[in-house]
N, C-alpha and C positions, 0 to 999 in steps of 0.2 A: 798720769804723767810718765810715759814709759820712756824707758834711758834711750839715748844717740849717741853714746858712746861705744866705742869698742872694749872687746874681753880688758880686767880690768888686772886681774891677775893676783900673786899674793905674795908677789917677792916683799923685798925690802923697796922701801919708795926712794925715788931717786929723785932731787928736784926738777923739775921742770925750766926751759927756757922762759927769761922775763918775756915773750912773745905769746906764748902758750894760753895764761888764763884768760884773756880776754877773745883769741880766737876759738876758747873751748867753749864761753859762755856765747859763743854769737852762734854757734856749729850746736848746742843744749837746745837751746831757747828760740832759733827760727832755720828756717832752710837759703838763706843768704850766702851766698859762696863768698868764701873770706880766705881759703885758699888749705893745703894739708896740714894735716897732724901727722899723717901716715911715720914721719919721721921720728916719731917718738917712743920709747917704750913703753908695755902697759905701766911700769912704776912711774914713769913722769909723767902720763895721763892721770892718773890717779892724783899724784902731787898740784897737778893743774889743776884737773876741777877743783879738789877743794878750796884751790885759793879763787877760781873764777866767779867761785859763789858772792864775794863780795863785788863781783862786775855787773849781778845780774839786773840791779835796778837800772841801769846806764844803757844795759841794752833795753829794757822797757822803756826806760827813754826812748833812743831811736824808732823802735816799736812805735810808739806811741805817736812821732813826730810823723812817721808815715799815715798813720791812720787820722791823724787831724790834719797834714796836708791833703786828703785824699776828700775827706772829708768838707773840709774848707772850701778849698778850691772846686769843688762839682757843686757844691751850694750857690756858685756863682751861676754857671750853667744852667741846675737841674734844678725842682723842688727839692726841699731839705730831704725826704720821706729816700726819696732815690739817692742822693748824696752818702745817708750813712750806707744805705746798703752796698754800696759800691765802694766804701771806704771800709765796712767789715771782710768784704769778700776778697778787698786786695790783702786786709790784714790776715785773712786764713791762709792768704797764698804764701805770705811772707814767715810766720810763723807752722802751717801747715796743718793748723788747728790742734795744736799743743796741747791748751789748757781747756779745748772745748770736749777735748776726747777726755781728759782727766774728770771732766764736772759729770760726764755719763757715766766712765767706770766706776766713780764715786759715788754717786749717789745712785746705781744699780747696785755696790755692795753693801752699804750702810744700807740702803731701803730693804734687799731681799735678803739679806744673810741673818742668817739665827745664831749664830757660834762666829767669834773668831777667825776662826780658820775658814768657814762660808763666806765673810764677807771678804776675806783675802784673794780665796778663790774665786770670785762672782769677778774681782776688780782685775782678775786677770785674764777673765774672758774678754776676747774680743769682740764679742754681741752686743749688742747694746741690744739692754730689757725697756719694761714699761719706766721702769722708773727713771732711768739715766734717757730715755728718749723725752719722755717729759721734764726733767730739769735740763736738758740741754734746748727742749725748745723754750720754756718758761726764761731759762737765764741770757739767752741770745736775742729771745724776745725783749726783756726787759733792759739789756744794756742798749737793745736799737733804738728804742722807744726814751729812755734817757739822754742819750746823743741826739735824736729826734729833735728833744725839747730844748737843749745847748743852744742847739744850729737856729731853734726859732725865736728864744729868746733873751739871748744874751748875744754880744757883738761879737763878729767873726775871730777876734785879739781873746776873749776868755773863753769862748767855745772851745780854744785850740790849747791854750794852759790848762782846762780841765781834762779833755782827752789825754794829753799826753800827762797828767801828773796820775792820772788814772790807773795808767800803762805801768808808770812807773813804780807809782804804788804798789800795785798786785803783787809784782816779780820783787820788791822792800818786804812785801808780808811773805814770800815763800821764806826768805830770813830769819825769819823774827819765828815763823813755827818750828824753822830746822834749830833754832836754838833753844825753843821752849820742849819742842817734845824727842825723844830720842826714837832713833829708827825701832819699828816695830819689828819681831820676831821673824825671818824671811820674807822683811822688807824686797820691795820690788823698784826699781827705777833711780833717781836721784838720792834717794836716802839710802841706799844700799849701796851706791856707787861712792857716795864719800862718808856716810857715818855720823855721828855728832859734829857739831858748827857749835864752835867758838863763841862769847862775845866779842874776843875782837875781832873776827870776822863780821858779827853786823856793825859794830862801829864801823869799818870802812866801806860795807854796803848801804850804812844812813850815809856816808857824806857821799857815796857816787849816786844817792836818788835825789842830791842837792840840786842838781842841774833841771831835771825835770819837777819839780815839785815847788822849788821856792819861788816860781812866777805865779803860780797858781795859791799859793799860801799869803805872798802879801796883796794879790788882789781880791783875793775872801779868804780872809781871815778865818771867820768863822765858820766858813765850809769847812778848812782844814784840820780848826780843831776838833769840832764835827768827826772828823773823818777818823781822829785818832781818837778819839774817846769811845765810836763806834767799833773799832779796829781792836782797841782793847781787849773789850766786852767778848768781840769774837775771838779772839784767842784765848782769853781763860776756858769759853764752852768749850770748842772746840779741842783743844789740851786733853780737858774733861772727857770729853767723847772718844775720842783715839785712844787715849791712855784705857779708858772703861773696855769698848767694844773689840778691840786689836792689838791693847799694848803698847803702841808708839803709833810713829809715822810712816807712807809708804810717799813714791814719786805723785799716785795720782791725791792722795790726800794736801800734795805740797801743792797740786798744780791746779785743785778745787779753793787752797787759798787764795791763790793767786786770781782767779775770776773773783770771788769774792771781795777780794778786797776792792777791784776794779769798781765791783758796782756797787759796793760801799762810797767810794768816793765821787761818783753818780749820784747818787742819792743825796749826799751832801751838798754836793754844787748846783742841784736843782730845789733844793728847798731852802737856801738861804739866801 
């Protein structure tokens, strides 16, 4: 999950325009023109993101609404099989494959690195090895093949609340680990660019993933809870693992939770 910010700098922070964090979390998180930052300082960029973090579910929202319109609507058209592909391939366009680049760096440095500092260095190579080529085909594979089964057998109405609570989800869990684990030692990307996260910061990034998540929460119930009792589970390990093998958190370990959680909530709304 490598930074889209500019130099961040080390003055004193200065706040930001009310404008600022949600044009900084939509300019983070996809390649959508929403218009300049340029006017800002590096200390009011700084100031910005850290408050845009609590925007970020809201844009997986949006995220999300694109990739289940895209989705939806070519399921009319096309067999389902073509519908997601073509609803993944607009979402990489839209995002630029953010969090698909982080699930290789990730899981090429945790899989090949021996020490710390290896697997720091492995997730800063821009190479993709065996192992991030096969978890990114395995996890791309599996979130198509999940959407797959939505589009065939549930009605077009909850295929479309599980996509987007999905969305939404993932970029709620980059949240919820940036306030569980602290940046690791010569963190790289979004953990480096703003530091520890607040609780009150995900308090206000749980009520903006309200919008995308509670259509999908009170039409299965039990997928949702599902989803967070799974979500859980994956944050204690995970905590456990980062704090074990690097000492904290880095941008692509934030942006490995984020597909995660995605197909967390996948899994959920296909088995219940």
């Amino acid at each position: 999950m490598s930074p889209r910010s500019p130099n961040l700098g080390s003055a004193v922070p200065t706040e930001a325009p009310f404008w600022a964090p949600p044009v900084l979390a939509v300019q983070f998180l996809t390649r959508l023109p929403v218009g300049s930052t340029t006017s800002l300082s590096p200390e009011q960029v700084r100031d910005g993101l850290v408050r845009a973090v609590a925007w970020f579910p809201l844009i997986g929202t949006l995220i999300g609404g694109i990739t289940a319109g895209v989705a939806v609507g070519s399921a009319t058209v096309w067999p389902p099989i073509i519908a997601v592909i073509l609803a993944l391939a607009v979402e990489v366009l839209v995002t630029g494959a953010f969090h698909e680049d982080a699930v290789a760096d990730f899981c090429d440095g945790f899989g090949g690195g021996l020490t710390g500092d290896d697997v720091r260095r492995i997730m800063k190579d821009s190479r993709i090895g065996t192992y991030g080529a096969a978890a990114l085909i395995l996890a791309i594979g599996l979130r198509a093949a999940l959407t797959l089964a939505l589009l065939e057998t549930r009605p077009p109405v909850a295929a479309a609340l599980a996509i987007v609570a999905a969305a939404t989800f993932g970029r709620w869990l980059i949240v919820v680990v940036m306030v569980s684990v602290p940046p690791a030692p010569a963190a790289a990307g979004l953990a480096k660019d703003i530091g520890a996260v607040g609780s009150g910061r995900l308090a206000l990034a749980s009520l903006a993933a309200l919008p995308g998540t509670l259509g999908f929460g009170l039409c299965a119930p039990r997928a949702a809870l599902a989803t967070l009792v799974a979500a859980t589970v994956f944050v204690v390990c995970f905590r456990r693992l980062l704090r074990r093998r690097i000492g904290g958190s880095t941008g692509d370990c934030l942006g490995f939770a984020a597909y995660a959680g995605q197909l967390l909530l996948l899994l959920a709304a296909n088995a219940t």
